[in-house]
ZABAMI-447009 format. One line per 2 residues: number of its first residue (from 0); for each residue y, z, x of N, C-alpha, C. Coordinates in steps of 0.02 Angstrom, whole numbers, plus 50000, padded with zeros to 5 digits. Last residue first. Example, Ala and Ser with C-alpha at 12.3 -4.5 7.8 and 13.67 -1.06 7.14 Angstrom:
1> 49888 50354 50642 49947 50357 50684 50002 50394 50645; 49716 50390 50660 49775 50390 50615 49835 50390 50660
***
This chain:
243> 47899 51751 52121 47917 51699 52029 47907 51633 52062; 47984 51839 52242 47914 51836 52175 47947 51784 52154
241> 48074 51890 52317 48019 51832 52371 47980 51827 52315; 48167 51990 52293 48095 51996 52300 48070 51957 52304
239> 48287 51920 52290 48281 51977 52357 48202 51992 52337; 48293 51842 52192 48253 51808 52258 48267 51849 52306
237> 48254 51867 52037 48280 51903 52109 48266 51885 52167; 48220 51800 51918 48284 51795 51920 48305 51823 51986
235> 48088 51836 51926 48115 51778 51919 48179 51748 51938; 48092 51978 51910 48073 51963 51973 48090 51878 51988
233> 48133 52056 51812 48193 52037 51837 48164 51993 51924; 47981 52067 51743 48039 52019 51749 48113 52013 51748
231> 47956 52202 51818 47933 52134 51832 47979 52050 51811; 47998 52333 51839 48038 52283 51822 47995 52200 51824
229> 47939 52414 51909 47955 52432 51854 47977 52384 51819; 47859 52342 52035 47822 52364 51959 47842 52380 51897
227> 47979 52273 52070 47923 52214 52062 47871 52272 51994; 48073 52376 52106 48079 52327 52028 48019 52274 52018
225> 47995 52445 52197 48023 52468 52128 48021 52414 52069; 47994 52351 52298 47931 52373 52284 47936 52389 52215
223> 48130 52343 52316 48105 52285 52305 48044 52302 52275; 48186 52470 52348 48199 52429 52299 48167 52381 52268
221> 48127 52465 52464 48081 52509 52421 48102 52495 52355; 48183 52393 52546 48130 52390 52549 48094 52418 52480
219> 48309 52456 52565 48296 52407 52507 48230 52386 52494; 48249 52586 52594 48311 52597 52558 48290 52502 52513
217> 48241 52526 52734 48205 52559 52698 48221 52560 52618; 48363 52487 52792 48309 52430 52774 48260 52451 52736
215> 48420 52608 52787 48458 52546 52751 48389 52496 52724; 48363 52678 52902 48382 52695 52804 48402 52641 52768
213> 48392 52580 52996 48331 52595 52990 48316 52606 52910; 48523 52606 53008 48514 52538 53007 48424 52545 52979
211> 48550 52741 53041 48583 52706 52965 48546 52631 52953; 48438 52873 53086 48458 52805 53107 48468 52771 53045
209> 48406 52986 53052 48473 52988 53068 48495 52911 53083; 48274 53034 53010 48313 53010 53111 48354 53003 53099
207> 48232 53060 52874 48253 53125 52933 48269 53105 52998; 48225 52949 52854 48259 52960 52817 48278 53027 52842
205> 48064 52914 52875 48136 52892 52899 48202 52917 52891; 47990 53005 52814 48017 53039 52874 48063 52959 52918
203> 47997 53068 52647 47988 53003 52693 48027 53026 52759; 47982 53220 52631 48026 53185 52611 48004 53139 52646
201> 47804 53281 52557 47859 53280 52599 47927 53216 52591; 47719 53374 52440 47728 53318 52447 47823 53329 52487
199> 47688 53536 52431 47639 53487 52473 47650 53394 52482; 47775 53561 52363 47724 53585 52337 47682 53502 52386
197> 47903 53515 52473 47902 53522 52407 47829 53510 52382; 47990 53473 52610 47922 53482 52600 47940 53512 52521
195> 48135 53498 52629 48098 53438 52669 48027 53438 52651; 48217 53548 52468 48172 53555 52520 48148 53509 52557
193> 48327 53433 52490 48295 53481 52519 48284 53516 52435; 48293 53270 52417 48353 53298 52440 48304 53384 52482
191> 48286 53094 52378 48273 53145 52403 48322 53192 52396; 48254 52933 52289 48301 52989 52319 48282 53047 52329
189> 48186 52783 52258 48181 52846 52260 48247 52875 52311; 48310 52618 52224 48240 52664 52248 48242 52756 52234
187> 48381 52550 52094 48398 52583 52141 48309 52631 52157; 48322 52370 52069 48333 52453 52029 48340 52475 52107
185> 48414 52219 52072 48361 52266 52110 48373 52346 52061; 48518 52141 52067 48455 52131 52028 48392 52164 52036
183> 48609 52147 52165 48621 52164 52103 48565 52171 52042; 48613 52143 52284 48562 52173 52265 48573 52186 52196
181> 48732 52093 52328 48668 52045 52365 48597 52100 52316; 48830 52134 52181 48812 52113 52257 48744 52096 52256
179> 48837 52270 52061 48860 52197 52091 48828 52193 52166; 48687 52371 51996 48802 52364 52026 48769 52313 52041
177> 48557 52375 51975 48604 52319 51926 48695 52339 51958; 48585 52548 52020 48539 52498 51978 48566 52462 51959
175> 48710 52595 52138 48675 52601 52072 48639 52541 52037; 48787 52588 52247 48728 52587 52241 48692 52592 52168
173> 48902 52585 52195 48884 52519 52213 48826 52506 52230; 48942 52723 52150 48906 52668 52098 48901 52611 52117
171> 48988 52804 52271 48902 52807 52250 48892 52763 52186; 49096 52760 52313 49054 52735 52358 48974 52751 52302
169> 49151 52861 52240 49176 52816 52203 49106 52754 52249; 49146 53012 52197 49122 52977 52261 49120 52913 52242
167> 49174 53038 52085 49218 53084 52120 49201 53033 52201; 49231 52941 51950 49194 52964 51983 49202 53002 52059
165> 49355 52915 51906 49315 52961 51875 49260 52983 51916; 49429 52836 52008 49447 52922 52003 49415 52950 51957
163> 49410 52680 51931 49438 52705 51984 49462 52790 51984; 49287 52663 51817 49350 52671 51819 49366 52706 51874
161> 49140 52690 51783 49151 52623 51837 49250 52633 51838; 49136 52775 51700 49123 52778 51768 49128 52744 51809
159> 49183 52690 51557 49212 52735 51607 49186 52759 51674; 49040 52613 51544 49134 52589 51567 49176 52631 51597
157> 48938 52717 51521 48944 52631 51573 48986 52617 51596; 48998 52779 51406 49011 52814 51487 48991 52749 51537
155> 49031 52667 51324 49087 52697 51350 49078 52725 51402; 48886 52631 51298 48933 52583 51330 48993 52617 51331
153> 48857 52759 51233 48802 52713 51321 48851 52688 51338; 48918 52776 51128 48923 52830 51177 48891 52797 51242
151> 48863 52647 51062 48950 52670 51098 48962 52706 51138; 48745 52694 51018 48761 52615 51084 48817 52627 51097
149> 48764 52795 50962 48734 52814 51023 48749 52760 51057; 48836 52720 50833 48883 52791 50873 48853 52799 50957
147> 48793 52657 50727 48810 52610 50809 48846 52666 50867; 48619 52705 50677 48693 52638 50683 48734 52657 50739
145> 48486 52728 50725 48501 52708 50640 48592 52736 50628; 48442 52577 50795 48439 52641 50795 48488 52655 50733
143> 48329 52433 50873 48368 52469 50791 48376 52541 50835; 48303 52343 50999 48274 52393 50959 48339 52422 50912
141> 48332 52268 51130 48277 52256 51085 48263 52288 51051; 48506 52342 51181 48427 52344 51209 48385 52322 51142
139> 48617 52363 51157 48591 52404 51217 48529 52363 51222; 48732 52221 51102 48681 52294 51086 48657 52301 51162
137> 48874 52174 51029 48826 52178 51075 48798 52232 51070; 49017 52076 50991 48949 52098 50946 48898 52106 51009
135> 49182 52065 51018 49126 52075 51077 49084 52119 51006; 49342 52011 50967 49274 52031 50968 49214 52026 51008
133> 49520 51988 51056 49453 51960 51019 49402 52028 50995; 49636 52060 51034 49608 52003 51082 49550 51983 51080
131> 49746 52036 50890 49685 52088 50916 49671 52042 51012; 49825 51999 50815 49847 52056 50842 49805 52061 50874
129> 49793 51885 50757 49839 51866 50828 49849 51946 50841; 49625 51861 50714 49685 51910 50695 49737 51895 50786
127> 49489 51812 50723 49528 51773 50735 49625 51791 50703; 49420 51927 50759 49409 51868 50791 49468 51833 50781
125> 49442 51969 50627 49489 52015 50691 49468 51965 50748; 49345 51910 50534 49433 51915 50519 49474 51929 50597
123> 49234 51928 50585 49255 51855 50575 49322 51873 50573; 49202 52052 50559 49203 52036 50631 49241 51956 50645
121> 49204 52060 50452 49271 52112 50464 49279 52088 50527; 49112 51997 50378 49188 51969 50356 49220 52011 50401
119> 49000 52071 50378 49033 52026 50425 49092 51980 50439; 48990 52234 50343 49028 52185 50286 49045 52130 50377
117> 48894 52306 50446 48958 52315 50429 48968 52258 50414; 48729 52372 50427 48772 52357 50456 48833 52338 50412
115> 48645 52453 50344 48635 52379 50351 48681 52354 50404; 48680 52616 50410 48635 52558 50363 48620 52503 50372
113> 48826 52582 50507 48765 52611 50492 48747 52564 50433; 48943 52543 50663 48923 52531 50577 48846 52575 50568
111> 49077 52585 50743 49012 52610 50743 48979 52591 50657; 49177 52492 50831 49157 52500 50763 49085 52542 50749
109> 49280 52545 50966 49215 52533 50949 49221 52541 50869; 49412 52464 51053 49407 52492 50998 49343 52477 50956
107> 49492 52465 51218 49423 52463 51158 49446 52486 51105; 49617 52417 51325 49607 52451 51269 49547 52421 51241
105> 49602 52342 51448 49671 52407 51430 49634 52458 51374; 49514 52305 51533 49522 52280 51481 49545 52359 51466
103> 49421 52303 51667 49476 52281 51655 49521 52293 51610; 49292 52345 51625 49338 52409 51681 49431 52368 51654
101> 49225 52263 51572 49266 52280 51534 49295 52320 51582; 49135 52213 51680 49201 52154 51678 49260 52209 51608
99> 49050 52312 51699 49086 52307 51752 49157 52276 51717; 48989 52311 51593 49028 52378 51576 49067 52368 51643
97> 48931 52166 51603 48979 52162 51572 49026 52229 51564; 48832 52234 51722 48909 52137 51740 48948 52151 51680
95> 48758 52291 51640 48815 52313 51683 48851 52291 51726; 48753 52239 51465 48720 52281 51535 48770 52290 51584
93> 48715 52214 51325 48777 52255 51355 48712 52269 51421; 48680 52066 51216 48628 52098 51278 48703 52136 51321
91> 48751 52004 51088 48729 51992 51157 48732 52056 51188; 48675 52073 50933 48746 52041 50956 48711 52030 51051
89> 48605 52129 50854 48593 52075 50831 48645 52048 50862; 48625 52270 50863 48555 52236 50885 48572 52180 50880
87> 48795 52308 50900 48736 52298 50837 48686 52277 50885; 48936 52371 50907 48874 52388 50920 48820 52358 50879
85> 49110 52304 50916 49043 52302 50857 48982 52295 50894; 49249 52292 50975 49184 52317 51009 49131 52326 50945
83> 49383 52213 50991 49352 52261 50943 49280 52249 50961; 49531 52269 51067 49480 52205 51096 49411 52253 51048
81> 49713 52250 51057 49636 52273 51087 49573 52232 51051; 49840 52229 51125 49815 52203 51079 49765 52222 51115
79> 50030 52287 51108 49958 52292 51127 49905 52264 51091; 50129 52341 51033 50115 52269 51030 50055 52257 51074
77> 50095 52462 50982 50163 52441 51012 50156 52387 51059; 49977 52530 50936 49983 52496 51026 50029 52498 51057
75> 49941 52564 50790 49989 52589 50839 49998 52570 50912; 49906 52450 50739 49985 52460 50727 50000 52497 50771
73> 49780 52451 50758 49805 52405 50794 49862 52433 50798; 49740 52560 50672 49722 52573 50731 49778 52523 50798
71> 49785 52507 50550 49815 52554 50560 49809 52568 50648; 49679 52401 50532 49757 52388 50554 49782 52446 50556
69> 49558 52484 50560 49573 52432 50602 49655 52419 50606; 49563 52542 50423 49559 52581 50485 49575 52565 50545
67> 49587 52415 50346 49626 52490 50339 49630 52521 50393; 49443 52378 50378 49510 52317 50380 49566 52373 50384
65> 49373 52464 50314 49371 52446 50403 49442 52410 50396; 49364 52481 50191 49409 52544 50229 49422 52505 50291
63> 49327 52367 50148 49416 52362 50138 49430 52426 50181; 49213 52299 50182 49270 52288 50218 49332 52346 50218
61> 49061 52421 50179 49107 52392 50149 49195 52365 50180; 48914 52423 50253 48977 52441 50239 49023 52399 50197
59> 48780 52416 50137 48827 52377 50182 48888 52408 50184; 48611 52476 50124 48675 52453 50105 48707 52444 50137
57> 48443 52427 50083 48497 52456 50096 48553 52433 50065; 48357 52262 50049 48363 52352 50047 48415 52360 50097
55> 48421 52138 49934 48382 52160 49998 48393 52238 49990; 48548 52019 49888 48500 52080 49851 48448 52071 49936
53> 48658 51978 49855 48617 51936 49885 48550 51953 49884; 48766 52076 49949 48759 52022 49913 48687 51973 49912
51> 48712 52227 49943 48715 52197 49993 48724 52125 49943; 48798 52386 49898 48733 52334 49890 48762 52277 49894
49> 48913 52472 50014 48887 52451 49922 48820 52385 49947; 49017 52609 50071 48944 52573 50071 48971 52531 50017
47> 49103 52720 50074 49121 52672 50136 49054 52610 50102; 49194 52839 49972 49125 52778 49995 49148 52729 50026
45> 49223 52959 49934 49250 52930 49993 49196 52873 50006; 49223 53004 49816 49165 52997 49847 49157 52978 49904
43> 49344 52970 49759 49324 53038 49768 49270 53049 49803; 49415 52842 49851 49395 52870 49778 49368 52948 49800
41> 49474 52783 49979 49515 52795 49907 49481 52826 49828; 49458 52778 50151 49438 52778 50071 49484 52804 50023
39> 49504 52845 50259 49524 52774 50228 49486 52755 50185; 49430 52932 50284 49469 52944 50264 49518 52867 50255
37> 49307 52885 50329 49302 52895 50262 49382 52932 50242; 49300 52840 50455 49322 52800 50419 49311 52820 50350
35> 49363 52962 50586 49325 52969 50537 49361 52912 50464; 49408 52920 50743 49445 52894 50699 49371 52920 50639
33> 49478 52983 50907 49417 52970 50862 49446 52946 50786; 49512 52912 51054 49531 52941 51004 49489 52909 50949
31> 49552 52926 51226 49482 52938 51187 49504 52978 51118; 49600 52893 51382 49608 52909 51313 49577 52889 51253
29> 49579 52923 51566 49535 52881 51505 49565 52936 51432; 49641 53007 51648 49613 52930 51664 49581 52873 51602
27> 49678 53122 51619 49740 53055 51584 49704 52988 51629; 49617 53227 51638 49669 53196 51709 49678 53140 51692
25> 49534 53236 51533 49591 53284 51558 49632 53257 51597; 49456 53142 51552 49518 53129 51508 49544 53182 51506
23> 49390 53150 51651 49438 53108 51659 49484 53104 51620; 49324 53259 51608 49377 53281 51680 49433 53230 51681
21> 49239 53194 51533 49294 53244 51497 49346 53267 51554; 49166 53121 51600 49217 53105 51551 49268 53153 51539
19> 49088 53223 51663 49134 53166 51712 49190 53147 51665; 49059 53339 51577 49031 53315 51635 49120 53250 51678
17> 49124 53327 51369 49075 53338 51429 49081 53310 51505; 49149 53235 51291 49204 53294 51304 49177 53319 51386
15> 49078 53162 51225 49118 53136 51295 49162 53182 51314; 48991 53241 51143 48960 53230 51233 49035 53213 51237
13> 49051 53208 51004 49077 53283 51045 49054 53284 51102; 49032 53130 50960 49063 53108 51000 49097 53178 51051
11> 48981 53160 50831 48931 53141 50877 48968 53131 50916; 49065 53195 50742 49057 53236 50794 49022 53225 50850
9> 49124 53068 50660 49161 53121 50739 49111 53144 50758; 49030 52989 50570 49019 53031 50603 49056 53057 50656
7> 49068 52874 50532 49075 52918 50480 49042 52996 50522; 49215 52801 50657 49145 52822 50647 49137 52861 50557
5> 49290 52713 50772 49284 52742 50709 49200 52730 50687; 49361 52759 50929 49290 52745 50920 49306 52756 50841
3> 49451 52694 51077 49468 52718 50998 49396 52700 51002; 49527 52694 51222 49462 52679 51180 49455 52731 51118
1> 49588 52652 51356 49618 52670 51300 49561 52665 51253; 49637 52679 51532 49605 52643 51478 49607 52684 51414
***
């Protein structure tokens, strides 16, 4: 997979160098190229911004570097067509049916906007550009952050770990909170490990017989307990918890 990020900030992108990512893109599983959009500016001030049509506070990116940064980005594929990723609050809900369904998808290319967000002419244009394969506007979660570099950095390692050989035990993200299947709607329960005893609180003593069928039922059992407090309303939507 192939994932371009433009930013006025590189460096924040200095984590994916890190832990799992960075092994992968040593071992050519995942290519990860940064793009600073002030060098597609043209004045001395390199300005990416300007006041918002229409008058309100802040300011707005401005099209003409993105449009610049974008077709230069596209040009190089060699007829490849990628798929432009705009982080905002104000776009559909990124969880992990969708960092599952992108595993697919050859090539990203994240817009990281700040301030007001990014001139919407840029998301309307590449929507409907025969080079591109569409646009995806989506956020992490009910809340502002001040713009789109940290929702990229969430939704890239989301995506990349779910990529065949990044992860080293490939069996351990089907257990994970929200993976696919009969439990998809469940948070993953408590986990242990040694010491068998730890400042007077012990490990659940199913989980020391050795019996798989026993751990198992446990295991979801406790799932269920989990997301009914942490999660209450995914309880509507989970008929592995018998609620709503």
């Amino acid at each position: 997979m192939r994932i371009d990020v433009v930013t006025i900030f590189p460096d924040y992108f200095t984590p994916l160098t890190c832990s799992l990512l960075g092994k992968a893109m040593a071992a050519g599983l995942i290519e990860v190229r940064i793009h600073d959009l002030r060098t597609f500016t043209h004045d001395r001030h390199n300005t990416v911004d300007d006041r918002p049509y229409g008058g309100g506070p802040g300011m707005v990116m401005s099209p003409v570097p993105w449009g610049e940064a974008l077709d230069e980005i596209a040009a190089s594929g060699e007829g490849r067509q990628p798929i432009l990723v705009v982080p905002t609050p104000s776009g559909a809900v990124f969880n992990q049916h969708a960092a599952q369904a992108w595993t697919t998808d050859p090539w990203l290319v994240f817009a990281c906007g700040r301030y007001e967000g990014i001139d919407a002419r840029v998301a309307q244009h590449y929507a409907s550009n025969a080079g591109w394969a569409g646009v995806r506007e989506v956020g992490i979660g009910d809340y502002v952050l001040a713009g789109g570099e940290a929702a990229a950095l969430v939704m890239v390692e989301a995506v990349a770990r779910l990529l065949p050989g990044v992860v080293g035990n490939e069996a351990s993200v089907t257990d994970d909170s929200f993976a696919a299947g009969s439990m998809a709607h469940l948070l993953e329960g408590p986990v242990f490990t040694k010491p068998q005893e730890w400042r007077a609180l012990a490990v659940p003593e199913v989980l020391l017989r050795g019996h798989h069928g026993q751990i198992a039922t446990w295991r979801a059992e406790q799932a269920r307990l989990r997301t009914a407090l942490m999660r209450p309303d995914l309880a509507a939507v989970s008929p592995e918890l018998g609620l709503g």
